[in-house]
C-alpha positions, 0 to 999 in steps of 0.5 A: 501363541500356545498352550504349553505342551506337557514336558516328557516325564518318567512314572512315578508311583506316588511316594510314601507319606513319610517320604512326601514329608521328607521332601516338603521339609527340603523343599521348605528348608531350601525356600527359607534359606532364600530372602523375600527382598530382591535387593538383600537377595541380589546384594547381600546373599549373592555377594553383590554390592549395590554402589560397586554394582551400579559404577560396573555398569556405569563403566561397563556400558560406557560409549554406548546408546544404550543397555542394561544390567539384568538380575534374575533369581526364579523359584519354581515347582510343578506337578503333574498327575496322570494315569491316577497317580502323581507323574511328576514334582519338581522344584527349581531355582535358577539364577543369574545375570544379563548385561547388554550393550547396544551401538545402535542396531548393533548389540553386544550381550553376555549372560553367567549364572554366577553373580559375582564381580569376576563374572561381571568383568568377564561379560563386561570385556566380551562387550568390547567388539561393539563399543570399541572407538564407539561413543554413543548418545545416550538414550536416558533413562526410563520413567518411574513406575507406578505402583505394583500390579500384583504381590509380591509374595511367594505363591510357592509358600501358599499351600503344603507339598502334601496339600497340593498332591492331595488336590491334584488326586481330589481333581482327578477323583472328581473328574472321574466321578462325574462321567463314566465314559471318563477314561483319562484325567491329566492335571497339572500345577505350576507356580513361579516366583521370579525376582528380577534387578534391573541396573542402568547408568541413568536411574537408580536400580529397579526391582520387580518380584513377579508371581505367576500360577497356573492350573490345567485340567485335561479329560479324555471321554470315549465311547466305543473306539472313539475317544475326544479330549477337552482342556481347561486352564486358569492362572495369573500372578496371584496366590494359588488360593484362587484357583485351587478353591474348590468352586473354581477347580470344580468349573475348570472339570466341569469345563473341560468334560463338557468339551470333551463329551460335545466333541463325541458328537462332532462331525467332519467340519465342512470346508469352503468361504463361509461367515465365522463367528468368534466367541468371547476371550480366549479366541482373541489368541487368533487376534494375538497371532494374525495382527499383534506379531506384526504390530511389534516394533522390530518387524516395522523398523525392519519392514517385514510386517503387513503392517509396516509404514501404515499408521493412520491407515485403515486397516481393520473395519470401523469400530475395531480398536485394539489394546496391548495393556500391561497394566492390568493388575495381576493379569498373566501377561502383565508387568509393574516394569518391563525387563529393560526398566521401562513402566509398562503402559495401555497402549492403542494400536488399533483405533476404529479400524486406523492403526495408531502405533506399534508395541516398542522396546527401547532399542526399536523406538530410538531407531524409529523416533518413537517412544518406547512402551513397556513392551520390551520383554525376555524370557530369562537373565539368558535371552536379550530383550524385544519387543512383545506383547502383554495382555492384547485385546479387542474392546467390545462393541454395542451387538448382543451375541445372540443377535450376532448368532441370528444374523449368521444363515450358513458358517460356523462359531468357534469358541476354543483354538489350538495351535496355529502358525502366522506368516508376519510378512505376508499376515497369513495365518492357520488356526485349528479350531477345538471347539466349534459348531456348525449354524444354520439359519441363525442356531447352533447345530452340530459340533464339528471336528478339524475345522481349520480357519485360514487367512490374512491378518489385515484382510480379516481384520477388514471382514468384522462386520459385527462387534460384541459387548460381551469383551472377554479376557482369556482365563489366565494360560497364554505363552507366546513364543518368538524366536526361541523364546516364550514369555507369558501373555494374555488376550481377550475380545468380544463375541464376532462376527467375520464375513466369507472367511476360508474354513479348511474341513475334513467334510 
């Protein structure tokens, strides 16, 4: 998982004031035009009919264990301010249709954006190599789902273009002001509307309006020749209000100098085995990394994960039990259904230190006797489902983190991560840390920079020797990415305490 890099983009003075209203009034004359009800804006405005569209599939999809009929209709928009003026603003829709086939490990998908029968035709008679002379068992359908997780509103409608720009020049006046070793302040604003259909033989249609907001803040200090940078980002499915409230806006800059002024002072992170300590909530992306990927269904059912055929087995120490729970109400990484239909669910992986089960789609639980559990995802109407995670976290324990400090003579505690790689074969991973200090003797010491973690996931897993009660969900920014595609996520856990992990240095 990461922090989305910032898309190249061209300098763009920012535009006259007529000129900005000119382009709210496109901007809000293009949204009106589109409906607010995912059924009419899929069968009434895209020229679909419902009954004729759920017998295509019935048709369609018939002989097969498996599939569906995916509809999507996204709106978008992003700003991004840099330099001390705006860099750019986008607004974009995107629309279209994924239908799925599958034949037991076997899958036949096609994708168009246009929403018409013609097209659907076309994809239907491209699935012919997997289901020809094929008549499969139907898998049935998913169970309903509960009640929505977020609204269903439009984030994009909450605030003026003109409005939004003159918060990003606001955050980055404020920013500048507070410090004067400020040299640079980069923010960006994005917000996402995404309206999805999903069409099965076996149930009625299923409809889900997804929100999703997002606002970072970047600082660069510097004293003399030495310049350090600091982050902070918020989001979720929700309005804007939230987050561009001013005492929230004002904590992220407040955040991300403090990080950036701590790391001025930082020096080279030593390098050897040494006990690591873990701060609360966004840490939890090591977690995410080094233990969920190999805890999704389809590196078990293949058997390329650390984890493969091990449920029931210790694989964590006692007192660790892991979640992925996607049904956390207007959490970044949450879902009312799935994109195979399925009700997402608060499923336990990690039980006292046993591993309990796996993450599953559809497709992957069938073939390995298992019951799906809402985790099977995509990026968009393009991309075929599988399975990934949601909002995946450790819960707390009964150590008060200053206790769990004190008890360290001689490591390190990180409280910030930024990229990493993961190995889910072997569970080996490598985290680079963004904020970390050093400890002696119980208390924190010097800042330290280029402190790199390394290790398996499993083995790490069975290095916890302390457990927080200070559990902590990550403010609302993570992307996980797995082959080619990125999905919105969330993780957390509790401040911890690892025994003799290998910490990669620059000392």
């Amino acid at each position: 998982m990461t922090i989305a890099d910032k898309a190249p983009f061209q300098d763009l003075p920012l535009p006259p004031s007529d000129d900005i209203l000119s382009l709210t009034e496109m901007v809000s004359h293009r949204e009106s035009a589109v409906s607010r009800n995912p059924q009419q804006l899929f069968f009434n405005q895209a020229g679909l009919d419902l009954d004729q569209t759920h017998q295509f599939t019935e048709k369609a999809l018939h002989g097969a264990d498996d599939g569906e009929l995916f509809l999507e209709y996204t709106l978008s928009e992003a700003f991004s301010f840099d330099d001390n003026r705006l860099k750019a603003a986008s607004f974009d829709t995107t629309h279209g249709f994924g239908l799925r086939a599958v034949n037991g490990e076997a899958v036949g998908f096609a994708h168009a954006t246009d929403l018409s029968m013609d097209a659907l035709n076309r994809a239907a008679a491209s699935l012919s190599p997997v289901l020809s002379g094929h008549s499969g068992t139907w898998a049935g359908g998913p169970m309903a789902a509960g009640k929505a997780l977020y609204m269903d509103a439009n984030p994009l409608d909450g605030a003026e273009f003109t409005d939004k720009v003159k918060l990003l020049e606001e955050i980055n006046a404020y920013a500048r002001a507070k410090d004067n070793r400020v040299r640079q302040v980069s923010v960006s604003l994005a917000g996402e509307w995404q309206a999805v259909s999903i069409i099965r033989p076996d149930s009625a249609p299923l409809f889900d309006v997804r929100p999703l907001v997002r606002l970072d803040v970047s600082v660069v200090v510097g004293e003399g020749e030495r310049q350090e940078t600091g982050h902070s980002g918020r989001g979720g499915r929700a309005n804007y209000a939230q987050w561009l409230a001013p005492e929230n806006w004002q904590e992220q800059v407040h955040n991300a100098l403090k990080q950036a002024v701590t790391n001025l002072d930082s020096i080279p992170a030593p390098a050897g085995e040494m006990d690591v300590v873990l701060g609360p909530g966004w840490p939890g992306i090591l977690l995410h990394e080094a233990v969920g990927h190999g805890l999704e269904g389809d590196f078990n059912r293949k058997k390329t994960s650390a984890f493969s055929d091990r449920i029931g087995e210790r694989v964590a120490s006692p007192g660790v039990t892991v979640i992925d729970d996607g049904t956390i109400p207007d959490r970044r990484g949450s879902l009312t259904i799935d994109d195979e239909g399925t009700p997402t669910s608060k499923t336990v992986l990690i039980e006292d230190g046993l591993l309990k089960g796996y993450m599953q789609d559809r497709q992957n639980a069938r073939l390995m006797g298992m019951d799906p559990t809402g985790n099977g995802r995509r990026e968009s109407y393009n991309c075929q489902p599988m399975p990934r995670m949601t909002n995946t976290y450790m819960l707390g324990g009964n150590h008060a983190p200053e206790d769990i400090l004190a008890s360290v003579k001689d490591g390190i505690y990180a409280v910030s991560f930024g990229g990493g790689q993961v190995d889910i074969t072997s569970g080996k991973f490598v985290f680079s840390c963004t904020e970390a200090y050093e400890v002696k003797n119980g208390k924190l010491g010097a800042p330290l920079k280029g402190a790199t973690l390394i290790g398996t996931g499993p083995e790490s897993m069975q290095r916890i020797s302390m457990i927080g009660n200070d559990m902590a969900l990550d403010e609302g920014i993570g992307t996980c990415g797995k082959a080619g595609q990125g999905v919105p996520v969330g993780v957390g856990q509790p401040t911890l305490r690892l025994e003799g992990l290998t910490v990669g240095g620059t000392a």
